[in-house]
Backbone bond lengths (Angstrom), bond angles and torsions (degrees), N, CA, C in turn:
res aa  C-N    CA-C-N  psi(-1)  N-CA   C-N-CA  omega(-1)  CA-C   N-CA-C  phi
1 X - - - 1.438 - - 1.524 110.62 -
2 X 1.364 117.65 -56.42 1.507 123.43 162.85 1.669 113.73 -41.05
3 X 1.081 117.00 -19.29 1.488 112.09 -162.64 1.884 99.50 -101.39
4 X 1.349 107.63 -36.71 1.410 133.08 169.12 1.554 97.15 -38.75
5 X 1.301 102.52 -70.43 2.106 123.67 177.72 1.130 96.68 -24.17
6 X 1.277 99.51 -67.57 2.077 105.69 -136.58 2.063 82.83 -79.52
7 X 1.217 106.30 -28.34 1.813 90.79 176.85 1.142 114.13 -86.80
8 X 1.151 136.85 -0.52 1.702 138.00 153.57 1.332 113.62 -69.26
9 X 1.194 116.07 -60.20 1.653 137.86 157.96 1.627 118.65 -27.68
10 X 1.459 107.30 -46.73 1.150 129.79 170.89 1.710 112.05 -61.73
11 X 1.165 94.51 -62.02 1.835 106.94 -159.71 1.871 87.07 -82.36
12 X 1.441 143.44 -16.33 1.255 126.48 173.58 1.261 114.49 -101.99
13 X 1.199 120.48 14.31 1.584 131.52 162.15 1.243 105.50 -110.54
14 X 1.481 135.98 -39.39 1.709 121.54 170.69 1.838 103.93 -67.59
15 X 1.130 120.42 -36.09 1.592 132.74 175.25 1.825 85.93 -46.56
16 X 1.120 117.72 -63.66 1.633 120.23 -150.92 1.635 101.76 -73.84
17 X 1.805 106.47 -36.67 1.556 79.85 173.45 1.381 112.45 -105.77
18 X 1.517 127.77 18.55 1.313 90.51 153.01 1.590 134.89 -88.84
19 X 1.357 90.69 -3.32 1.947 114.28 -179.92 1.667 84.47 -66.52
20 X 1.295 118.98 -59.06 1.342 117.16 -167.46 1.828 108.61 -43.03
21 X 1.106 90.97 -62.48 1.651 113.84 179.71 1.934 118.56 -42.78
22 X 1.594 89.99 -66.78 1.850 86.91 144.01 1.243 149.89 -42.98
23 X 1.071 114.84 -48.79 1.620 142.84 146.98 1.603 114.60 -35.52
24 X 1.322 111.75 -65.35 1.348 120.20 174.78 2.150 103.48 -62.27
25 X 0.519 111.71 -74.95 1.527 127.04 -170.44 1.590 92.38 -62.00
26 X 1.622 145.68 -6.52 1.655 128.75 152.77 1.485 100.17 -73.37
27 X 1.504 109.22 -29.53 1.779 101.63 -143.09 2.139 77.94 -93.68
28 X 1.174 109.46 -26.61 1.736 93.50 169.67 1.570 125.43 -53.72
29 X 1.271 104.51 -36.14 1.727 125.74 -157.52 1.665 78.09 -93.88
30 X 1.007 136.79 -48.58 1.499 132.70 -172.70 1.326 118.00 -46.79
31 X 1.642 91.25 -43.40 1.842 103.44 -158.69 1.750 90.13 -94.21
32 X 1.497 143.68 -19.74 1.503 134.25 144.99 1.504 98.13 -37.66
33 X 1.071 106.67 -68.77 1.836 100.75 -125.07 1.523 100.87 -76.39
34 X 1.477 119.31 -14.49 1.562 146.01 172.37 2.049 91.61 -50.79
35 X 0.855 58.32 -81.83 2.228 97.46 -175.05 1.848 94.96 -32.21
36 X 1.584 114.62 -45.61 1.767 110.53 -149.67 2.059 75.97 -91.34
37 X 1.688 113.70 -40.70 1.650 103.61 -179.06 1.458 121.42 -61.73
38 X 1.631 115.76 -14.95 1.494 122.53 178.05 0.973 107.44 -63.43
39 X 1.598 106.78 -54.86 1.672 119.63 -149.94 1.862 107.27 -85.57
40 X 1.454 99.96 -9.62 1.645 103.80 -173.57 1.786 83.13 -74.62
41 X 1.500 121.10 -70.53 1.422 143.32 -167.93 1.258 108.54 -30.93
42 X 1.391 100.03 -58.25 1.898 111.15 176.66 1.237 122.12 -47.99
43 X 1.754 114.83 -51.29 1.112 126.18 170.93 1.519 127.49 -71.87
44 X 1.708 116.93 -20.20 1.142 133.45 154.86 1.662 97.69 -49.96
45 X 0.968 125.43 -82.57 1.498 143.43 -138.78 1.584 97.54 -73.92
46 X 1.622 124.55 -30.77 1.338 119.76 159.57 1.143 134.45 -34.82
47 X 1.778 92.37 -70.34 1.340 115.69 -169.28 1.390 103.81 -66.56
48 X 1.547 143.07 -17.86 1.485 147.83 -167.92 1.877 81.28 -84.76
49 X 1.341 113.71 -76.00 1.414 94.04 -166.11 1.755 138.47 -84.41
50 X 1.542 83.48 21.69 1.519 98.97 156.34 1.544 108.14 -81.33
51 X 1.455 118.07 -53.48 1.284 115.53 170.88 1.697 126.35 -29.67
52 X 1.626 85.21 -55.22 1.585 104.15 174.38 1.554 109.80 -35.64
53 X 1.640 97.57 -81.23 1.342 118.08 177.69 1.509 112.50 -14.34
54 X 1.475 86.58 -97.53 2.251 103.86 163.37 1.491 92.87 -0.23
55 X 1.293 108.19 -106.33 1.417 126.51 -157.84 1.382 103.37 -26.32
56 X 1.458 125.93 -52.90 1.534 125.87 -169.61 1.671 117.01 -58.58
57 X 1.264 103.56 -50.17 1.500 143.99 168.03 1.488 99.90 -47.17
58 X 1.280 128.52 -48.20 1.726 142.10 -174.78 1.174 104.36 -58.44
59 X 1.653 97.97 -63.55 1.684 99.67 -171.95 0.908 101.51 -75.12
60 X 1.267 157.58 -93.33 1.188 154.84 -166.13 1.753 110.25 -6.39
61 X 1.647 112.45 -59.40 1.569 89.89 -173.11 1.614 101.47 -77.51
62 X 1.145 131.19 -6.10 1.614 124.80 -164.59 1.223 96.21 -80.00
63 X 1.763 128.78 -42.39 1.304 137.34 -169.57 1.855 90.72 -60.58
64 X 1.332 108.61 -70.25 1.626 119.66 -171.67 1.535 106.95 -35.22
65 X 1.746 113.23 -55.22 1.782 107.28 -176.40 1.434 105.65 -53.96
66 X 1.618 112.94 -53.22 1.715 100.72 -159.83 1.621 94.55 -62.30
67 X 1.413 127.68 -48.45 1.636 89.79 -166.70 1.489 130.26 -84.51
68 X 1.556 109.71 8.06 0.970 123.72 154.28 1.611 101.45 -44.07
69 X 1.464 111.70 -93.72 1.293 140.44 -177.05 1.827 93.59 -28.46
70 X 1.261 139.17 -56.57 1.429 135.28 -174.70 1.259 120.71 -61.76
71 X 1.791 117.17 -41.11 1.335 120.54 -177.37 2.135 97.10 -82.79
72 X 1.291 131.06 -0.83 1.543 118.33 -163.94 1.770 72.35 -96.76
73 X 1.212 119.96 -41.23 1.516 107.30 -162.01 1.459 96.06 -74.07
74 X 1.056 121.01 -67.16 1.686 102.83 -179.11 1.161 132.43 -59.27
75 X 1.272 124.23 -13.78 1.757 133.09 174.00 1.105 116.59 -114.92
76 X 1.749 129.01 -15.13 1.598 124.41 176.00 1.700 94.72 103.10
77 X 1.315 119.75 -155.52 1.455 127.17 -173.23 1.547 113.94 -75.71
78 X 1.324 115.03 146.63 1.310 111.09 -167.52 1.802 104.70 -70.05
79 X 1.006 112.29 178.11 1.442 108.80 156.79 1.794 111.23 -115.91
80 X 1.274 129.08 168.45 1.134 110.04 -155.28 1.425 120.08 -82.12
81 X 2.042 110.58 -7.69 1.109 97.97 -165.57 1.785 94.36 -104.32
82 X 1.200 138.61 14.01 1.067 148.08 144.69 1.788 119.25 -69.31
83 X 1.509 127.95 -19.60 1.096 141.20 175.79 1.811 103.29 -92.03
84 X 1.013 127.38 -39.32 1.606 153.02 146.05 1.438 98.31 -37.06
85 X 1.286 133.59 -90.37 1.426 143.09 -152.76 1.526 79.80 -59.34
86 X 1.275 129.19 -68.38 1.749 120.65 -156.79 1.520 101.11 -52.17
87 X 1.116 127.33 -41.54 1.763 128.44 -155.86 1.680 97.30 -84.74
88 X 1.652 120.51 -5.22 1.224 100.85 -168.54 1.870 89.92 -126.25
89 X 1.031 95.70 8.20 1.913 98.28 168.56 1.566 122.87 -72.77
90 X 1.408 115.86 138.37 1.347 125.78 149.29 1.475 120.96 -45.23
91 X 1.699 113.67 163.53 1.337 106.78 -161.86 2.082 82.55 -94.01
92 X 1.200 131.29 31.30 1.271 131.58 -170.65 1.521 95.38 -115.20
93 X 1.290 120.88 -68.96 1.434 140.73 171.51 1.313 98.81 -43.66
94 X 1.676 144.40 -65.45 1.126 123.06 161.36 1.680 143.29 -22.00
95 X 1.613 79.04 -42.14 1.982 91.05 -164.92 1.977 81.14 -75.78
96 X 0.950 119.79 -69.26 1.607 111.32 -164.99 1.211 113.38 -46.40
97 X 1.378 125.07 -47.80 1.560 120.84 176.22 1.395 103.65 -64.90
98 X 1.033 144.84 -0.79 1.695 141.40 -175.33 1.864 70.39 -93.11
99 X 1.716 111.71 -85.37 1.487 88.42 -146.29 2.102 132.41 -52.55
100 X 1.737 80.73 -4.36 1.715 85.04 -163.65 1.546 108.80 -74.18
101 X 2.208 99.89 -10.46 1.577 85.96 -175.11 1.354 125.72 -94.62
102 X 1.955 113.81 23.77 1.039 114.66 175.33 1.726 113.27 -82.73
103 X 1.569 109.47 -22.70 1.303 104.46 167.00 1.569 144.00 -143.72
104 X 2.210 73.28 43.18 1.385 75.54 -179.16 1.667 105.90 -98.53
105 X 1.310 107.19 -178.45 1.543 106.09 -159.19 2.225 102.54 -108.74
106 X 1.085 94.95 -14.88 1.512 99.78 -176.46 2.097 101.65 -156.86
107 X 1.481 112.77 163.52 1.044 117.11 -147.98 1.816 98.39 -76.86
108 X 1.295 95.09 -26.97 1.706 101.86 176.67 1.462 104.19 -63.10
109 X 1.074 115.29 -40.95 1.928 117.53 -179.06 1.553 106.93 -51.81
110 X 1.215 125.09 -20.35 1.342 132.10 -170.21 1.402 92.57 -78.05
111 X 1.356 137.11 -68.18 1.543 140.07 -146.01 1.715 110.07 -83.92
112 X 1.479 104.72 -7.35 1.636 118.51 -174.16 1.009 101.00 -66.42
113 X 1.778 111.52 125.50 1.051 125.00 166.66 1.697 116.03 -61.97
């Protein structure tokens, strides 16, 4: 009967650690496969708002060259702090200085509030 004990005792303590052992080794494979779905997501979600970025970043200097390129043809060479003001404009401040240079009469008429 004593021997019965210590082999019940036996077999519900190897029972306990291999549950333990299982347990340990789901929550390992858990904390991978967590970790490889973060880093896919993260890098998903990067690369989308790099795209973003780009694109914003795109227009913005494409808007800046052409009116670069519009105000040199209607006013001659920029001066530098007019080449400055364009590179440090919003894509808002752009759109108005595009329409102001259909009637403005000199390059300062463009930036008038």
């Amino acid at each position: 009967m004593l021997t019965e004990y210590y082999r019940l005792v036996t077999e519900s303590e190897e029972t306990a650690m291999l549950a333990q052992y299982i347990k340990d080794k789901g929550f390992q494979e858990g904390r991978r496969e967590g970790k490889r779905e973060g880093k896919l997501e993260g890098h998903h979600e990067g690369r989308l708002e790099g795209r973003r970025e780009g694109k914003v970043e795109g227009r913005l200097e494409g808007k800046c060259g052409l009116l670069e390129k519009i105000l040199t043809r209607r006013f001659g060479p920029l001066p530098d702090w007019a080449k400055h003001r364009l590179a440090s404009a919003s894509s808002e401040q752009l759109d108005q200085w595009a329409e102001r240079v259909l009637e403005a009469k000199s390059l300062q008429d463009v930036w008038v509030e």
